[in-house]
Every structure is written in C-alpha cells, then in structure tokens.
GUDOPA-529799 format. One record per residue (C-alpha): residue number from 1; residue in three letters; z, y, x. Coordinates in nm, 4 decimals. Each point is the difference from the previous one (the first is absolute). Layout:
# residues N
   num   residu         c3         c2         c1
   NUM      ALA          Z          Y          X
...
END
This chain:
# residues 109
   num   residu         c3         c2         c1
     1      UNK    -8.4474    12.2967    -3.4682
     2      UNK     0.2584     0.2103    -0.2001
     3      UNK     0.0450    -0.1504    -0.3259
     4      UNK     0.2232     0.2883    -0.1122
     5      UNK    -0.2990     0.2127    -0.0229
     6      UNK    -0.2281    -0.2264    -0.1474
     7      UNK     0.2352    -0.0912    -0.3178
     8      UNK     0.0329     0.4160     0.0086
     9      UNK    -0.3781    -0.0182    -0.0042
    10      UNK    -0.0257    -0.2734    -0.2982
    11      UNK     0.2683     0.1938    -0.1946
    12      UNK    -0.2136     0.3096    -0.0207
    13      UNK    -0.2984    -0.1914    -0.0846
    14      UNK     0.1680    -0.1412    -0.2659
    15      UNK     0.1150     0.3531    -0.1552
    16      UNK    -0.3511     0.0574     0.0118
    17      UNK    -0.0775    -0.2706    -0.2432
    18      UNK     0.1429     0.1931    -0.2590
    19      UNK    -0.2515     0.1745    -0.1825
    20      UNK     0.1150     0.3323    -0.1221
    21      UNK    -0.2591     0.0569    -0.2778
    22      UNK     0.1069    -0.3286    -0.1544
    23      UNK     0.4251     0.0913    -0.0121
    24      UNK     0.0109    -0.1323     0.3726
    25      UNK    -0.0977    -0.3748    -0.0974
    26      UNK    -0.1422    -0.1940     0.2529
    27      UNK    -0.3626    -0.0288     0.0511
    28      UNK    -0.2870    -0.2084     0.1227
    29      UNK     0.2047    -0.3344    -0.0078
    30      UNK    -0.0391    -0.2987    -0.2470
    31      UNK     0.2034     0.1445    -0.3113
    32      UNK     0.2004     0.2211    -0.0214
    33      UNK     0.3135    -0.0995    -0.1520
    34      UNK    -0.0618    -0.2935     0.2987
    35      UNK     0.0013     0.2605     0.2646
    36      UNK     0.2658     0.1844    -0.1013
    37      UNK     0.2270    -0.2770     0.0391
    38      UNK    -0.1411    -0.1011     0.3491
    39      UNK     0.0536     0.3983     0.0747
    40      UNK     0.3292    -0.0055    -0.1322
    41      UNK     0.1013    -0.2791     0.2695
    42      UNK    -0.1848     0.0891     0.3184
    43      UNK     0.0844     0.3752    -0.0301
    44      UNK     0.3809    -0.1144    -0.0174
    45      UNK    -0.0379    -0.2026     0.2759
    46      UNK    -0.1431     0.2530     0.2008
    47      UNK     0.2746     0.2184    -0.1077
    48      UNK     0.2751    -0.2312     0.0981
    49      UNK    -0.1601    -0.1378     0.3441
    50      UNK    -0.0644     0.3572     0.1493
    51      UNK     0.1413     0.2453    -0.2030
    52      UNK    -0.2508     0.1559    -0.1696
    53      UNK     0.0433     0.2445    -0.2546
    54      UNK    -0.2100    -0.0485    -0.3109
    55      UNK    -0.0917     0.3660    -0.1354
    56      UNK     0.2579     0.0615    -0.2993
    57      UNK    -0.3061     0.1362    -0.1881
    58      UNK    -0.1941    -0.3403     0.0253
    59      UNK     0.2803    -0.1987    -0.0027
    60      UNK     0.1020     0.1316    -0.3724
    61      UNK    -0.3238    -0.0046    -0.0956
    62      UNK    -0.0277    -0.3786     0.0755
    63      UNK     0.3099    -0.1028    -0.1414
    64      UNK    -0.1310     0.1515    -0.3477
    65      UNK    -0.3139    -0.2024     0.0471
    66      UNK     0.2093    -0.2873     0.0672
    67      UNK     0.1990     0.0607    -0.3090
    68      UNK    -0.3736     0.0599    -0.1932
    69      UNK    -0.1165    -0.3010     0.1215
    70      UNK     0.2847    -0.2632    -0.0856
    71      UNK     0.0638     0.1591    -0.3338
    72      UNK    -0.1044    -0.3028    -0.1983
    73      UNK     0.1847    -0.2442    -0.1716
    74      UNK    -0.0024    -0.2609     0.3123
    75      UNK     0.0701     0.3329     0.2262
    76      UNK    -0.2687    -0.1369     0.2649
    77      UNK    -0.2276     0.2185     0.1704
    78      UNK    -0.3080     0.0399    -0.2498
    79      UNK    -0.3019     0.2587    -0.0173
    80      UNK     0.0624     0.2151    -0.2924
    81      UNK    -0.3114    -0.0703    -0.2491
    82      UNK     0.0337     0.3389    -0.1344
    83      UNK    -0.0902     0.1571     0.3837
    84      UNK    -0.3565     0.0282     0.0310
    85      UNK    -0.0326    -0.0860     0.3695
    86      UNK     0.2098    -0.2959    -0.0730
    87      UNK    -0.1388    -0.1287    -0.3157
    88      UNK    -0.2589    -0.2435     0.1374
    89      UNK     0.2847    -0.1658     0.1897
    90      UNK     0.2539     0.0120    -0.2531
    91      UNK     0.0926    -0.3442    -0.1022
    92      UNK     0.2645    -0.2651     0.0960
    93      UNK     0.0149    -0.0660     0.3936
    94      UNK     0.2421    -0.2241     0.0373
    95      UNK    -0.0341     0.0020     0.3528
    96      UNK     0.1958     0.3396    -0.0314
    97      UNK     0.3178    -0.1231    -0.0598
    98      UNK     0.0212    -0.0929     0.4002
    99      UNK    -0.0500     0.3445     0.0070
   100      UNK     0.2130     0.1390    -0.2423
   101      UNK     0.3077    -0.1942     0.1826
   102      UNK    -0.1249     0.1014     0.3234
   103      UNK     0.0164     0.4185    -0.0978
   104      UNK     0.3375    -0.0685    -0.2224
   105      UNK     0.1645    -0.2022     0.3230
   106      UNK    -0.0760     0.2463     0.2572
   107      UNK     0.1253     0.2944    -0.2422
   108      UNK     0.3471    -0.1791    -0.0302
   109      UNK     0.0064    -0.0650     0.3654
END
C-alpha cells in the first residue's frame, strides 16, 4: 500500500469540500464553523506529512473564513447568524473551541 498517495488522495478530497458558491466554506459536515476547524487541522497535516501544496486560491479564501468565523468576542469558531445557510446552526457550540485550538495550533506550527 502507498500511503503517500492516499494522504495525496485525502488532500484533494478535502479541497473539494470547499464549496465555491458559499466563499469556499466547507460543506455537507455537521456545522460549519465545526468543520472548518477540523479542515483547518487535517489539511495542515496533510500538508506537512507529504508535502502537499494547498491551492493559494483556497488557501486565502479559508483563512478569511477562518477570520469570519472566530470574529466574536470569545474568537471561537461560530456560524455567523447573519449567513443564511448558517443561521439554523448559529448558536453557541462549545464543543468548537477543541476546534478552534486545533486550526489556531496547526497554523502556528
């Protein structure tokens, strides 16, 4: 089995989470905000254990959703309430500050 190509394989699966009609958030997960997070640290890890290159495009793109999405007062990933498509699930999860740490640590890495 080469493992190489199947972290290659999950890293472009993951770019193709981001949905491009919705500023290249990630899609079809639990929340958003949640999954943006959990993006945020397996794409880096993908990046660091094989070398992958994350698109500069996407990669800008989520580091402004990452900005949207902790700019709060607790700076914690949260669904913006004033987003349609992430209304309904727009309230505190405090499970996302796992998250939140998770994205922020693998960005100072």
């Amino acid at each position: 089995m080469n493992l190489k190509d199947r972290v290659e394989l999950a890293g472009r699966n993951m770019l193709g989470m981001l949905d491009a009609e919705n500023d290249f958030m990630p899609t079809g997960g639990y929340e958003i905000a949640h999954d943006m997070g959990r993006w945020w640290d397996a794409i880096l890890r993908v990046e660091e254990s094989v070398g992958f290159v994350i698109p500069a495009e996407l990669e800008a793109a989520s580091l402004r959703n990452l900005q949207s999405l902790t700019d709060n007062p607790d700076r914690l990933l949260h669904n913006r309430p004033e987003v349609a498509y992430m209304a309904p699930k727009a309230k505190l999860n405090t499970h996302n500050s796992g998250e939140t740490l998770l994205a922020m640590g693998g960005l100072v890495r």
